[in-house]
C-alpha positions in Angstrom: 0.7 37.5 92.4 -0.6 37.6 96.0 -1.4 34.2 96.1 -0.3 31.7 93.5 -3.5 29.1 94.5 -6.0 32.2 94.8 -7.7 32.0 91.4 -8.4 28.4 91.1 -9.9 28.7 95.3 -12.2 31.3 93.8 -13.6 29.3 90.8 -14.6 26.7 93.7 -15.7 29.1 95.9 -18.2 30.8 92.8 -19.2 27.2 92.2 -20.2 26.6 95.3 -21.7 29.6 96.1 -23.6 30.5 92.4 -24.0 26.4 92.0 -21.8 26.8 88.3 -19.5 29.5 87.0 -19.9 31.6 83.7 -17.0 32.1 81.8 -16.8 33.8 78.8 -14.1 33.4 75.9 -12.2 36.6 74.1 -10.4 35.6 70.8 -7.4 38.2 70.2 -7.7 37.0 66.3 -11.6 37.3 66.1 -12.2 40.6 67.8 -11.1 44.1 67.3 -10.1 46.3 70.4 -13.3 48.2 71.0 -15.5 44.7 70.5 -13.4 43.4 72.7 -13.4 45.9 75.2 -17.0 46.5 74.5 -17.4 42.8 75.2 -15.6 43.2 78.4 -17.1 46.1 80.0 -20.8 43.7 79.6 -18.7 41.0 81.2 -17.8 43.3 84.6 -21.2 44.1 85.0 -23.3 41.2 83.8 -22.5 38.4 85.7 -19.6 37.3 84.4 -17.2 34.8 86.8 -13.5 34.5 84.7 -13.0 36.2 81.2 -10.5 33.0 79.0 -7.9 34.2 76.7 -6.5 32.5 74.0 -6.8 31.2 70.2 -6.1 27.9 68.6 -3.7 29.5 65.8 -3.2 33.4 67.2 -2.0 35.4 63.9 -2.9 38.5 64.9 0.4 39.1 67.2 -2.4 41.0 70.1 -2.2 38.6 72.6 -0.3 40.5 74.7 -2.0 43.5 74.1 -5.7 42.5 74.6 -4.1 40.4 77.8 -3.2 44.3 79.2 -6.0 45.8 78.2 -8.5 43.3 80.1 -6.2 43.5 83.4 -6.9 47.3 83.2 -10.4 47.4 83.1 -11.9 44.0 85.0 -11.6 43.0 88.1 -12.5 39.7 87.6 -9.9 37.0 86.4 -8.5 37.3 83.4 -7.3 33.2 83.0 -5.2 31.9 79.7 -7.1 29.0 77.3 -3.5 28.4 75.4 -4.0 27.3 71.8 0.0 26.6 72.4 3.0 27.0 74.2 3.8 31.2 72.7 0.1 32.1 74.5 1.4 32.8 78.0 1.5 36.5 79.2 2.7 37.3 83.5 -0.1 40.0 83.4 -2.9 37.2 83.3 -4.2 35.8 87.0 -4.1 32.4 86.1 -3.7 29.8 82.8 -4.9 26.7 82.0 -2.2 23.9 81.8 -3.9 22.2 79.2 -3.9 18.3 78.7 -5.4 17.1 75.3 -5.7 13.7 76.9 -8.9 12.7 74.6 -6.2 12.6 71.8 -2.9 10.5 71.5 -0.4 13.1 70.2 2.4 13.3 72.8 3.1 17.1 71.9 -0.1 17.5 73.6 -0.4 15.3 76.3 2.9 16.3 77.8 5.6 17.5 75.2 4.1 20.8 75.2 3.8 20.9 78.9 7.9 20.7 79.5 8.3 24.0 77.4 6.0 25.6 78.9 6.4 25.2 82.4 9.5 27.0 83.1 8.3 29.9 81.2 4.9 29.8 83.9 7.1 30.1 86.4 9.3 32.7 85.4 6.5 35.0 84.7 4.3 33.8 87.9 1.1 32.3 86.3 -1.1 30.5 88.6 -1.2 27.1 86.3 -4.7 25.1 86.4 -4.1 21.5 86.0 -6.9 20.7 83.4 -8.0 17.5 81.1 -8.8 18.6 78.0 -11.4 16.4 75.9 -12.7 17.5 72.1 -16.0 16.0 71.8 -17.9 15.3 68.7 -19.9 18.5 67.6 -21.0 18.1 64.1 -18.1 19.6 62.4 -14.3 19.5 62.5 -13.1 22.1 64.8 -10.4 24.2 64.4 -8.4 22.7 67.8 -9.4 19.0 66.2 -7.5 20.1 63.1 -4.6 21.9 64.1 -3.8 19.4 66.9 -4.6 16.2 64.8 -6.5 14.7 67.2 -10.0 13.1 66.8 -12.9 13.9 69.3 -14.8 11.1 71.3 -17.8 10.0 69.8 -21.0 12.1 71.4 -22.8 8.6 71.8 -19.7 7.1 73.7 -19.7 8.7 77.2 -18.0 5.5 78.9 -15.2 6.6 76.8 -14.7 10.5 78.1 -15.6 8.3 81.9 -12.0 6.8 81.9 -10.4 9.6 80.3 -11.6 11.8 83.1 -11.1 9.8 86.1 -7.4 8.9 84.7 -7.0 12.9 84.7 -8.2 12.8 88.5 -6.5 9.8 89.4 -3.2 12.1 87.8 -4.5 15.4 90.2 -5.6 17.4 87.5 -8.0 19.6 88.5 -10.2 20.2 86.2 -11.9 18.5 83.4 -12.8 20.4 79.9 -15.5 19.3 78.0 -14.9 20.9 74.1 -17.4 20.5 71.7 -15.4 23.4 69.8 -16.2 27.1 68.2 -19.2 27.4 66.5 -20.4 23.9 67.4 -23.1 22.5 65.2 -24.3 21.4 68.6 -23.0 21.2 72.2 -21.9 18.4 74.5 -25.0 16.6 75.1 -27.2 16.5 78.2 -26.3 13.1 79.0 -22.7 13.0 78.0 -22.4 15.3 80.6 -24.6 13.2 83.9 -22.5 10.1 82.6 -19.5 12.2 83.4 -21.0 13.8 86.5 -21.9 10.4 88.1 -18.0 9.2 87.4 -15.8 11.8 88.8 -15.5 14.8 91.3 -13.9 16.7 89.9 -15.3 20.1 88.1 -16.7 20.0 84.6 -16.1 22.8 82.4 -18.5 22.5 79.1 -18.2 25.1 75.9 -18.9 25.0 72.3 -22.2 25.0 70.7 -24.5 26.7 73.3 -26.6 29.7 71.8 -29.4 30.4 74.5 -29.4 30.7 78.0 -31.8 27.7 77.9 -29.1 25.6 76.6 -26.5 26.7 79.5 -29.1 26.0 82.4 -29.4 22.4 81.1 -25.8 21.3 81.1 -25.6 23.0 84.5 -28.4 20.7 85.7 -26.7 18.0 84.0 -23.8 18.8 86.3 -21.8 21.4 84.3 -19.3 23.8 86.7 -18.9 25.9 84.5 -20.4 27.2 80.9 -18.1 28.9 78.5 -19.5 30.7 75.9 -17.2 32.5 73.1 -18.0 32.4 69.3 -21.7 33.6 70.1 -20.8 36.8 71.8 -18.2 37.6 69.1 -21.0 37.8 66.5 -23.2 39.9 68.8 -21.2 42.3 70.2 -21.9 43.2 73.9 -25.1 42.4 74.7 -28.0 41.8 77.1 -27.7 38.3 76.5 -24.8 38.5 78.9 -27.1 39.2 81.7 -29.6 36.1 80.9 -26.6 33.3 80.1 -25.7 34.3 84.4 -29.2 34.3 85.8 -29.4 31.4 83.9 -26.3 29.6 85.0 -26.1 30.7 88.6 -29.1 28.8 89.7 -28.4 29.5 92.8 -29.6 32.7 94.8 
């Protein structure tokens, strides 16, 4: 890699420019290769910001694969979302070095961290210092069970506020709002300004969100940047695509 701090510079620099970032999230054990290259090919030319990688359990032994076949054909970042420490591939641009810090299990707020890391350096990753929050959605989501964590309350806002300014008193830099795959509904609106008002650093909100309509609003709540994955997976490629960017990047 050129420059080790390059991909992380860009998401700002898209933020700033666009006013929020769309990301979009590719499953290796929910998609088969031509959905997911379908997918991707919509992603190049729609709008797109950052394509995520990763799954919370990963049985179908692709990662590596699917990680290859992105680089090939995009030439926007292809950045890891680790479900754990055996998702992390040198032909990505960039992963992020999750922190579960809305939970209490020490495998995830650190343990994980210390096997990782030398492997991130070996293979040249750019790591993203991120605070990682599940947020109640409705449902128990699949990182909420296989991390044994539970999610703060959607009603409790003041609790995800000292959460995230711990995580940017610590120099993380970014904070991850999860309201999980296939949300029953998304981070809420207000959730979100609560958290907006409290900290500087960027929000990232996913889970949940099934129309452009929906993104626009946590960007005007004071979103960075949207991630959408389980809808796409059930459509395909799509138009859709298109409207979830004019509708994020708000500005011209």
């Amino acid at each position: 890699m050129e420059n080790r701090l390059s991909i992380y510079g860009n998401i700002l620099n898209i933020i700033e420019k666009k006013g929020a970032a769309f990301f979009v999230l590719i499953d290796p054990d929910r998609l088969k290769e031509k959905d997911y290259l379908a997918l991707a090919d919509f992603c190049q030319n729609d709008g797109v910001d950052a394509v995520l990688v990763g799954s919370s359990i990963l049985i179908s032994h692709t990662f590596e694969k699917v990680i290859k076949d992105l680089k090939r054909i995009l030439k926007i970042p292809v950045i890891i979302f680790p479900g754990n420490t055996m998702q992390i591939s040198g032909d990505a641009d960039a992963i992020l070095f999750l922190s579960l810090i809305s939970g209490r299990n020490p495998s995830h707020l650190f343990g994980d961290h210390v096997l990782a890391a030398p492997e991130i350096k070996a293979v040249g990753l750019e790591p993203i210092s991120t605070g990682y929050m599940l947020i109640e959605s409705g449902k128990t989501s699949s990182v909420e069970f296989m991390s044994n964590t539970k999610p703060i309350p959607a009603d409790k806002p003041e609790i995800a506020k000292a959460h995230a300014l711990a995580a940017e008193y610590m120099g993380m830099k970014l904070i991850y709002l999860e309201a999980g795959s296939g949300a029953e509904y998304p981070v809420p609106d207000l959730f979100i300004r609560e958290l907006r008002s409290y900290i500087t650093l960027p929000i990232v909100v996913g889970g949940g969100i099934k129309e452009p309509e929906t993104a626009r609003k946590k960007v005007e709540s004071g979103a960075s940047i949207v991630v959408i994955g389980s809808l796409f997976e059930k459509l395909g490629g799509n138009k859709l695509i298109k409207e979830f960017a004019q509708a994020i990047h708000y500005k011209k």
